[in-house]
C-alpha positions in Angstrom: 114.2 -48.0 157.3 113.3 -48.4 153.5 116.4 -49.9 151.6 114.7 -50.4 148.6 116.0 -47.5 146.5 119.5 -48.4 147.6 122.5 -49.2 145.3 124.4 -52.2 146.0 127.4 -50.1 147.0 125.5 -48.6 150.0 124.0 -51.7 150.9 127.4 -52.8 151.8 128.7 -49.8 153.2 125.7 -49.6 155.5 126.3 -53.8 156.1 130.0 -53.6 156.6 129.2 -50.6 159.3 126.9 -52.3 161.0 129.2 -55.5 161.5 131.5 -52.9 163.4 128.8 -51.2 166.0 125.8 -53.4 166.2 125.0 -57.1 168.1 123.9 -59.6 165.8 120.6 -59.6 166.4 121.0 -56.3 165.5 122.1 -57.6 162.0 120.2 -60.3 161.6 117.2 -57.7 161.3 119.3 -55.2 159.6 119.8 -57.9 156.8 116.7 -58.4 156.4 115.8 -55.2 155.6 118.8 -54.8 153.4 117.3 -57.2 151.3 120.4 -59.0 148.6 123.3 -57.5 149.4 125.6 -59.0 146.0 129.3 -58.0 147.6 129.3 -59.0 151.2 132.9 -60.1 151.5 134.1 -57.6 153.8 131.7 -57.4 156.0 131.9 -61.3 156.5 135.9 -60.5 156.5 135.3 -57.9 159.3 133.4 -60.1 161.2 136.1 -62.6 161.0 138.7 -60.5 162.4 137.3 -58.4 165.0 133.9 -59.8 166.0 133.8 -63.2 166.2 131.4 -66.7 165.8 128.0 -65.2 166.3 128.7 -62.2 164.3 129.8 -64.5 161.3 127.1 -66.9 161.5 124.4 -63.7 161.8 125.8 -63.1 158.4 126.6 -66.5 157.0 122.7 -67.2 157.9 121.3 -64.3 156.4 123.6 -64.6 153.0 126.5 -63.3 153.4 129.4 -64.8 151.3 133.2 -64.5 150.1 132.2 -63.7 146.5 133.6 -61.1 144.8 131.5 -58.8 142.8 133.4 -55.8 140.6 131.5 -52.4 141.1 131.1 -50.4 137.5 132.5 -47.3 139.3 135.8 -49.1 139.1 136.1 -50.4 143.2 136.2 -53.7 143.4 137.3 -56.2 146.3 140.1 -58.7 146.0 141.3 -61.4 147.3 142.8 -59.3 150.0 140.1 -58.3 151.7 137.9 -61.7 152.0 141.3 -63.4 153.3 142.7 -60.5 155.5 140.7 -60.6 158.2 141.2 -64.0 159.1 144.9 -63.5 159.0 146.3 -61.0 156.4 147.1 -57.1 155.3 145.5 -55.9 153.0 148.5 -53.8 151.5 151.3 -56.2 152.1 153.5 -52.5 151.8 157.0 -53.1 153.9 155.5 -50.2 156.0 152.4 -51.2 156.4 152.7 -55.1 157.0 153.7 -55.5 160.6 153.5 -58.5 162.7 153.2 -59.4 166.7 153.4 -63.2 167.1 150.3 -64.4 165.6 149.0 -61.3 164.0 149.3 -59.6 161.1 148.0 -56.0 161.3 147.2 -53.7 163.7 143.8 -53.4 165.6 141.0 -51.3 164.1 139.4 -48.2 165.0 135.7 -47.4 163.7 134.4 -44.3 162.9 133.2 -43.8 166.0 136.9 -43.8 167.8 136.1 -47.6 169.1 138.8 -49.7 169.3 138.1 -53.3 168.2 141.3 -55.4 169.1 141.9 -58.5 166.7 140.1 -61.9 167.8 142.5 -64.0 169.9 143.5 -66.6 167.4 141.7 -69.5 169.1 138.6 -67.8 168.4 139.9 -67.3 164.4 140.6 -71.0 164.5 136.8 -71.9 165.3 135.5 -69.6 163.2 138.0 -71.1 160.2 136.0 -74.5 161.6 132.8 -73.4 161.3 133.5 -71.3 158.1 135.1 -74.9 156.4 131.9 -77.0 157.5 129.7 -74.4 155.1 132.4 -73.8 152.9 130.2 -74.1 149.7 127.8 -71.7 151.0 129.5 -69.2 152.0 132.3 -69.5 148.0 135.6 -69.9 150.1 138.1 -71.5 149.1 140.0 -73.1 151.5 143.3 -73.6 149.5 143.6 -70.4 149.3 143.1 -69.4 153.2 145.6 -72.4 153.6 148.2 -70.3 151.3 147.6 -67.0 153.0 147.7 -69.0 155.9 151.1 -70.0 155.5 152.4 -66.3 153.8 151.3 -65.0 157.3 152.7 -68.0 159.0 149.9 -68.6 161.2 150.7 -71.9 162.7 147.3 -72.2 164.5 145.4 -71.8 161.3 147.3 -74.0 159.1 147.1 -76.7 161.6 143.3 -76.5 161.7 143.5 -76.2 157.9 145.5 -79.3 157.5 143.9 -81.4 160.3 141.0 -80.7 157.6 142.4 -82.0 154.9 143.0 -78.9 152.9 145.5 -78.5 150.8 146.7 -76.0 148.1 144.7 -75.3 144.9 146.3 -76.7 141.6 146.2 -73.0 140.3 148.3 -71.6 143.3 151.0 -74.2 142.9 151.1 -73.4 138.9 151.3 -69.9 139.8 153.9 -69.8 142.5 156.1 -72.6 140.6 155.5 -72.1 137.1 154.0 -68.9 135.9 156.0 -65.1 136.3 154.0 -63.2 134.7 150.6 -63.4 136.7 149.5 -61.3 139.3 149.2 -64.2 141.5 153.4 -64.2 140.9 154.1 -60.8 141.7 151.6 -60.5 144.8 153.6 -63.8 145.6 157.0 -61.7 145.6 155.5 -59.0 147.1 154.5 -60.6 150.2 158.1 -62.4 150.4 160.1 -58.6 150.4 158.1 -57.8 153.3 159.9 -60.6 155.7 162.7 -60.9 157.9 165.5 -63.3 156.9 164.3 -65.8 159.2 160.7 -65.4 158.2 161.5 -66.0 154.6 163.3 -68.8 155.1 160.9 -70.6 157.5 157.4 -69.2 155.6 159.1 -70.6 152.2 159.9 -73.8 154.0 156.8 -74.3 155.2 155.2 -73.9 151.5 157.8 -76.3 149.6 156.5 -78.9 152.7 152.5 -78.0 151.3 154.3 -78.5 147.8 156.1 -82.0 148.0 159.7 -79.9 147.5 158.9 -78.6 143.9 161.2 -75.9 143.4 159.4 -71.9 143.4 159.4 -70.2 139.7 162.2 -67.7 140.0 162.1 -64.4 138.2 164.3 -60.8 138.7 161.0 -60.2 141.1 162.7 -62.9 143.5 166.4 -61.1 143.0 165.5 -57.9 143.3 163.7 -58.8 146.2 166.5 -59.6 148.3 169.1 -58.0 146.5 168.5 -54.2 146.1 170.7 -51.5 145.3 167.8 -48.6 146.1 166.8 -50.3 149.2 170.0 -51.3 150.5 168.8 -55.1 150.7 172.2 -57.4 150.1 170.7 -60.5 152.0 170.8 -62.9 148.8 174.3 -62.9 149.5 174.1 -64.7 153.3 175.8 -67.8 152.6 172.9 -69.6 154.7 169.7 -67.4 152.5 172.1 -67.9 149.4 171.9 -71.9 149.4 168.1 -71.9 150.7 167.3 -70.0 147.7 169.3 -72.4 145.2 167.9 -75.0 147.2 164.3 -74.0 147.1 163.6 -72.1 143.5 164.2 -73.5 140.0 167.8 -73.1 139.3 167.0 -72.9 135.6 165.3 -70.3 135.5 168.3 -68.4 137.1 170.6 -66.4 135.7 173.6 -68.3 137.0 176.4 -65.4 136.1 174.3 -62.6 137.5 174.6 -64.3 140.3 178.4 -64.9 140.7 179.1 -61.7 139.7 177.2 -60.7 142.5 178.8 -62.7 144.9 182.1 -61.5 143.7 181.2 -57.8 144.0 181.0 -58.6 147.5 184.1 -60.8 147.8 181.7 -63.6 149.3 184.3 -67.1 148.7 181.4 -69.3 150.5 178.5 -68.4 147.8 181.2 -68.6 145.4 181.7 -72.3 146.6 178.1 -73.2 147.1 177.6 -72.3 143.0 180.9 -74.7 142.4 178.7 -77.6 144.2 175.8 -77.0 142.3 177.9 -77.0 139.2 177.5 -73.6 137.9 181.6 -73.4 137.0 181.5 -76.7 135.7 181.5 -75.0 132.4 185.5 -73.9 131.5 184.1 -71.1 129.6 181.6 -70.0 132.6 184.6 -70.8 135.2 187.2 -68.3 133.1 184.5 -65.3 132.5 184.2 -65.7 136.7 188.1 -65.3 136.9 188.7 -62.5 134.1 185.5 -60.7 136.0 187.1 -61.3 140.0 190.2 -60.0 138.3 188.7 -56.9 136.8 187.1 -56.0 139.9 189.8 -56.3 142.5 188.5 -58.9 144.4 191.4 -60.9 145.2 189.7 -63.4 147.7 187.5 -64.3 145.1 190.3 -64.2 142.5 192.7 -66.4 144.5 190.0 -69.2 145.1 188.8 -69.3 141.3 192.2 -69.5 140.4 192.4 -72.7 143.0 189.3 -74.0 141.8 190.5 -74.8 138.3 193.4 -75.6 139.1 191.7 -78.4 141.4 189.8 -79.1 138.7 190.2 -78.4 135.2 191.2 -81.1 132.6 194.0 -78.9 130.8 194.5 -81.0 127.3 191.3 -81.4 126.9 190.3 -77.9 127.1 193.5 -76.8 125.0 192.5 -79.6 122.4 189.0 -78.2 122.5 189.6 -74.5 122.1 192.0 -75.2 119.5 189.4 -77.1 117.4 187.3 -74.4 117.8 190.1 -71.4 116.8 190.6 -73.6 113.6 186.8 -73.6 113.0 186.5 -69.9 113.3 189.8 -68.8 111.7 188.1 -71.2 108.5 184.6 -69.2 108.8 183.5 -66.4 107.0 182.2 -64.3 109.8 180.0 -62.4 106.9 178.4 -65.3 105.2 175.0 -66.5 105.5 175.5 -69.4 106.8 177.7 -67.9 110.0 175.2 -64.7 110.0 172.6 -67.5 110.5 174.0 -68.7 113.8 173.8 -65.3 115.4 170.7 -63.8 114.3 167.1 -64.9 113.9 165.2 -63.3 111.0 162.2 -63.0 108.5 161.9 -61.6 105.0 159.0 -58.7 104.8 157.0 -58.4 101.7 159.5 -55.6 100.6 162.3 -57.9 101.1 163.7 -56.2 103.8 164.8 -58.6 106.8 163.3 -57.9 110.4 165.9 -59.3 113.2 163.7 -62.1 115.2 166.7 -63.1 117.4 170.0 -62.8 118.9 171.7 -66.0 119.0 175.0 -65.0 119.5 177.2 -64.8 122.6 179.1 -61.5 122.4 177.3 -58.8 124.6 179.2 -55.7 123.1 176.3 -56.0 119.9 176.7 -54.8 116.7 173.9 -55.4 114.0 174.7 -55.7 110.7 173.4 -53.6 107.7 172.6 -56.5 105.2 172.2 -60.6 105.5 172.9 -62.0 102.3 171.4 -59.3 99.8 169.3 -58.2 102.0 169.1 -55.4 104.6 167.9 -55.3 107.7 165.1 -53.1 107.9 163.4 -54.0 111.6 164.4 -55.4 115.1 161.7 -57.5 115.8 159.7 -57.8 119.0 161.5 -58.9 121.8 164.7 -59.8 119.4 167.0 -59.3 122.6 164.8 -59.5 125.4 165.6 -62.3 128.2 161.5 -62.4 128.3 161.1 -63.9 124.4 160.5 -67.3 124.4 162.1 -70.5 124.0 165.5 -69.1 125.3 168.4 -71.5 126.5 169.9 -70.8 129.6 173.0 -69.4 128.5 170.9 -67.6 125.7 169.1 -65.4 128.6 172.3 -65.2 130.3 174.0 -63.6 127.3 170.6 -61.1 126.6 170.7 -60.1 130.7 174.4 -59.1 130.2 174.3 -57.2 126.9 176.2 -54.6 127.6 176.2 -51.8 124.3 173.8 -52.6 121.0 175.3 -50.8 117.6 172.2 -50.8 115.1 172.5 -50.1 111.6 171.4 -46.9 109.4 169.3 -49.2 107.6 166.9 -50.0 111.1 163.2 -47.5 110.5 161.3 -49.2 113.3 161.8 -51.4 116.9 159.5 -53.8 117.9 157.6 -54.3 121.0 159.7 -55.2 123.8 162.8 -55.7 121.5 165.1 -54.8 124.6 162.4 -55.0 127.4 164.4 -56.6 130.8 168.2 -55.9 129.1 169.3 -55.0 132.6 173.3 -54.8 131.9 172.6 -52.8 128.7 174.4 -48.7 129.0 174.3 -47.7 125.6 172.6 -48.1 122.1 172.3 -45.7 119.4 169.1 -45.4 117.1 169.4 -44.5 114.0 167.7 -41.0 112.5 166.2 -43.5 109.6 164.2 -45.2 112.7 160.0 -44.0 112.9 159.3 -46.5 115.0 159.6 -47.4 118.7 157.2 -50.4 120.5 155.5 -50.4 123.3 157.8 -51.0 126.4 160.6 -51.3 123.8 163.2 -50.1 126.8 161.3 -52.0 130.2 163.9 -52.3 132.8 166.6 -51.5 131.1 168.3 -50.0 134.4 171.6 -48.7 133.2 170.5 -47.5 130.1 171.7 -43.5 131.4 171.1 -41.6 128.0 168.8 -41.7 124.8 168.8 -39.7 121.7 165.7 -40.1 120.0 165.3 -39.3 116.2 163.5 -37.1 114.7 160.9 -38.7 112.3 159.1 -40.4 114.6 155.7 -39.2 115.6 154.5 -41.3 118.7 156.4 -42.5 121.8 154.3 -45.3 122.9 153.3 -46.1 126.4 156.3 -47.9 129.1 158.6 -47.3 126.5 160.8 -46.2 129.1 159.5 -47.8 132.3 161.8 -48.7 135.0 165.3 -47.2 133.7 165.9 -46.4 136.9 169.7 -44.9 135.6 168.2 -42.6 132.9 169.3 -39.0 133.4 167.8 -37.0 130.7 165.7 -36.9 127.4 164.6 -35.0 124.8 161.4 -35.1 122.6 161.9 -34.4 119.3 159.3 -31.7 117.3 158.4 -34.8 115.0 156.5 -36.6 118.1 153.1 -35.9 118.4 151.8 -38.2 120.9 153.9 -39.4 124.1 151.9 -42.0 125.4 150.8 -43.9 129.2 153.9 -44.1 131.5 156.6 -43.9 128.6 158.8 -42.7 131.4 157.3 -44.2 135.1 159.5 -44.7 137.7 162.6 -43.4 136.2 164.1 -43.3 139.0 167.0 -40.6 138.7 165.2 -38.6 135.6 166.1 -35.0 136.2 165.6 -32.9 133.3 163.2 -33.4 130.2 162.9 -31.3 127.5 159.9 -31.6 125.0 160.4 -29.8 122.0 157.4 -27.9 120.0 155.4 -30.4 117.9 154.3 -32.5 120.9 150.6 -32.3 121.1 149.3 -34.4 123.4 150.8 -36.2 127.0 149.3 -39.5 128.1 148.3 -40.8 131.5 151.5 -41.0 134.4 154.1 -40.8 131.4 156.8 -39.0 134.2 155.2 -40.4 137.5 157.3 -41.6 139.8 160.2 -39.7 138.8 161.2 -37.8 141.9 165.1 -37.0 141.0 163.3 -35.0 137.9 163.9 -31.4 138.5 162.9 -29.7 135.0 160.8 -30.3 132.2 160.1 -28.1 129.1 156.4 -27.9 128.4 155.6 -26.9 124.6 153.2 -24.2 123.4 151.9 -26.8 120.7 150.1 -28.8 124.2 146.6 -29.2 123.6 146.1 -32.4 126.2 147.4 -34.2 128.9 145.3 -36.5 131.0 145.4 -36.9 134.2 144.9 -40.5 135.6 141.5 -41.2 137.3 139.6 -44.0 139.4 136.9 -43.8 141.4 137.3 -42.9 145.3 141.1 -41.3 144.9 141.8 -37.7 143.7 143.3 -37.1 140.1 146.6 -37.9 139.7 149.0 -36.2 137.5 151.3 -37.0 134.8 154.2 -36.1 137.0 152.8 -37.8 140.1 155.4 -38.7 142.9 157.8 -35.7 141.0 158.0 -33.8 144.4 161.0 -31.6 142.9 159.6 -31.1 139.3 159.1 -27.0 137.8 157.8 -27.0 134.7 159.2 -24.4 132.5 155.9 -23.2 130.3 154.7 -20.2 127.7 152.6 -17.7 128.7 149.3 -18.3 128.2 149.4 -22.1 126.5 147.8 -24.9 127.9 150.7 -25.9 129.6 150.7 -22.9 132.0 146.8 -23.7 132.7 147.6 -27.1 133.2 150.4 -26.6 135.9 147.6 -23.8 137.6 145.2 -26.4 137.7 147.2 -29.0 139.4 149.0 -26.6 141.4 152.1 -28.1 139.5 155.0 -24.9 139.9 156.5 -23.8 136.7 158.3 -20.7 135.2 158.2 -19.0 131.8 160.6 -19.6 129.4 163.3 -17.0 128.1 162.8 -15.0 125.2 
């Protein structure tokens, strides 16, 4: 056959087809014919998995490599798929990942109906061999197959992979102990929610070994991982998976009274002890907030053994002494001069003279922004101004932001910065003013018990994750002064049921209420002219209320609304007269 007309995505498709049905001789001709074939990856990758030495080296000889080569219709391959048929899934979903001893993911069936059963992993483990020897050749990196190696914990790999010298890849170790914002970091913590207790503890061992004992990075990605309120996941507070986890991720990066407030909601005295040893309640003012809090809540094991604790240890007259120095120094202070203003907020000057809030310094987290600094009012909250994300934070300085429980912000505010609250996770409540025009992009990310918002009217764009992930978020309204709501402003809000988008609004952006699937009913204007649907190649459309299996929108006869919901087979109903 004549390939010479063919696209480069064929080729592959006809390569990676032919790895599954055909000898390699077979190939070895067939490759020849093909000519260059630029992404090879998972055909070498299925030939890994399920076919074995011959099969590789029929590719390896004729070309075929691990590099990755992004298609301009949008597919691409990823690391996934040049490293998962050694030893990994592709998905890494906690329904998808399934292991049985040494493997990974279930066997394979072709087009056909074949069956093709996973190689034995001796014959993986000469293949890794043989793959190492003609490494450069064939672009793979070994680090990384010794990482995925270990996620999968594949002990016949790794050892073949050590007794080779390999090690881990500068980059991997930056990413997995330094860096929470790549996708390296999240794939990382992705693979991690998919394992048993005793997995976890043993695959995470394994990888501080590779690491020399430098702690992980540790992020809300790591806490929510193993403590989960949607998916019912309370393991962080095992005593034995709570100390592995202070033992094992940096312990600065932690927000230390999340934490004990977790182990006091569930009455746990043993993780309340292993935080005494690593010195978290060293801190009188930490120690008492524990107390007051284990009081609060009821728990009166927890209670009783915090009360013992200080008694054990506190140094009474020179706390006394201390906190009466610091009532003298306050009662002398004028809360409302510059100079005391100074020690709570952050700010600039604008060219108008108006002062944009930088950055809450203070430590109270009921929050309530004053109008003026000096002469000066305060015009803006700046980007990121209380979010544990900004830089440059002390420890106690994201403790405070994570626990911010109710923001009060002046009449004088007109706009909020990017991200000013993005990650406030303890925040309920916060009022913004009618003189505000302005909200930033992801100004409300995360904030998961946020459950209400009135917007004011004057502004004219929502702009996109605005509201991503407030997962306690009830309900919303859209006032007639927005124009524009923009890319998932309202994505995965989890218990979203009703939305109502008053006339003015003329234009929806891509997944703005996807993954919503408590909302029930949403108001669709007459003043709609566009909402876009999200597209890639290979997948089908997806709407703007994708994952919304409950929603009905509630449309006018006629508008582009009512054409939209027909077109997507989206139900609705009219509205009343």
């Amino acid at each position: 056959m004549n390939y010479q007309n063919t696209s480069q995505y064929d080729k592959k498709l006809v390569l990676e087809h032919a790895v599954l049905t055909k000898s390699p001789e077979e190939i070895s001709i067939l490759y020849k014919q093909l000519g260059e074939v630029e992404c090879s990856a998972r055909a070498l990758g299925l030939a890994c998995r399920f076919r074995g030495l011959a099969h590789v080296k029929a590719l390896v000889e004729n070309g075929a490599n691990f590099n990755l080569i992004p298609y301009s219709d949008g597919g691409y391959y990823t690391i996934y798929y040049w490293l998962s048929p050694l030893e990994m899934n592709g998905t890494l979903h906690k329904a998808s990942f399934i292991r049985n001893g040494d493997q990974c993911f279930t066997n394979l069936v072709t087009e056909g109906g074949k069956s093709l059963n996973v190689l034995p992993v001796e014959q993986r483990a000469e293949i890794v061999k043989y793959l190492y020897q003609c490494r450069e050749e064939v672009c793979l990196d070994a680090g990384e197959l010794l990482y995925y190696a270990i996620m999968s914990d594949s002990k016949r790999i790794i050892k073949v992979l050590q007794k080779l010298g390999v090690t881990l890849t500068e980059r991997r170790i930056i990413n997995i102990t330094e860096n929470g914002r790549s996708f390296e970091w999240y794939e990382f913590c992705n693979m991690l929610d998919t394992l048993g207790d005793q997995e976890y503890m043993r695959i995470v061992g394994s990888l501080s070994n590779e690491i020399g004992g430098k702690p992980f990075h540790f992020t809300d990605s790591i806490y929510w991982g193993n403590c989960n309120e949607y998916y019912k996941q309370y393991r962080l507070y095992k005593p034995k998976f709570f100390q592995f986890i202070l033992d094992h991720f940096n312990q600065k990066k932690m927000n230390k009274a999340k934490l004990m407030k977790g182990a006091i909601d569930r009455n746990s005295v043993p993780c309340l002890e292993i935080c005494s040893k690593a010195g978290w309640l060293d801190m009188p003012r930490k120690r008492d907030e524990m107390i007051k809090y284990a009081s609060e809540c009821g728990r009166t094991e927890c209670s009783a053994w915090l009360l013992d604790f200080k008694n054990r240890t506190a140094d009474f007259a020179a706390e006394r002494k201390k906190a009466e120095q610091k009532m003298m120094r306050e009662l002398n202070a004028n809360p409302n001069s510059v100079a005391e203003l100074k020690k709570i907020w952050g700010y600039e000057k604008r060219g108008d003279g108006a002062l944009v809030i930088t950055r809450y310094k203070g430590k109270k987290t009921d929050v309530e922004v004053p109008e003026k600094i000096g002469s000066s009012i305060v015009a803006e909250i700046g980007n990121r101004a209380f979010s544990p994300f900004a830089k440059r934070l002390t420890e106690e300085q994201y403790d405070v932001r994570t626990n911010i429980t109710r923001i009060t912000l002046p009449e004088t505010v007109q706009a909020i910065g990017d991200g000013a609250f993005d990650g406030c996770v303890s925040l309920t409540a916060v009022n913004i003013p009618q003189s505000v025009v302005s909200i930033g992009v992801g100004a409300f990310v995360s904030c998961v018990k946020l459950t209400s918002i009135e917007l004011p009217e004057g502004m004219t764009k929502l702009e996109q994750c605005t509201f991503l992930h407030c997962q306690s978020l009830r309900c919303v309204t859209i006032p007639k002064t927005v124009e524009v709501i923009c890319k998932s402003a309202f994505h995965n809000c989890a218990v979203l049921e009703t939305v109502k988008i008053l006339e003015g609004v003329t234009e929806i952006g891509t997944l703005v209420f996807s993954e919503c699937p408590q909302l029930k009913t949403i108001e669709l204007p007459s003043s709609l002219k566009k909402i876009k649907n999200y597209t890639r190649s290979g997948h089908a459309p997806q709407t703007v209320f994708e994952g919304d299996a409950s929603v009905t929108a509630v449309v006018t006869p006629k508008s582009y609304a009512e054409k939209y919901c027909k077109r997507n087979q989206i139900p609705y109903v009219y509205k009343e007269e």
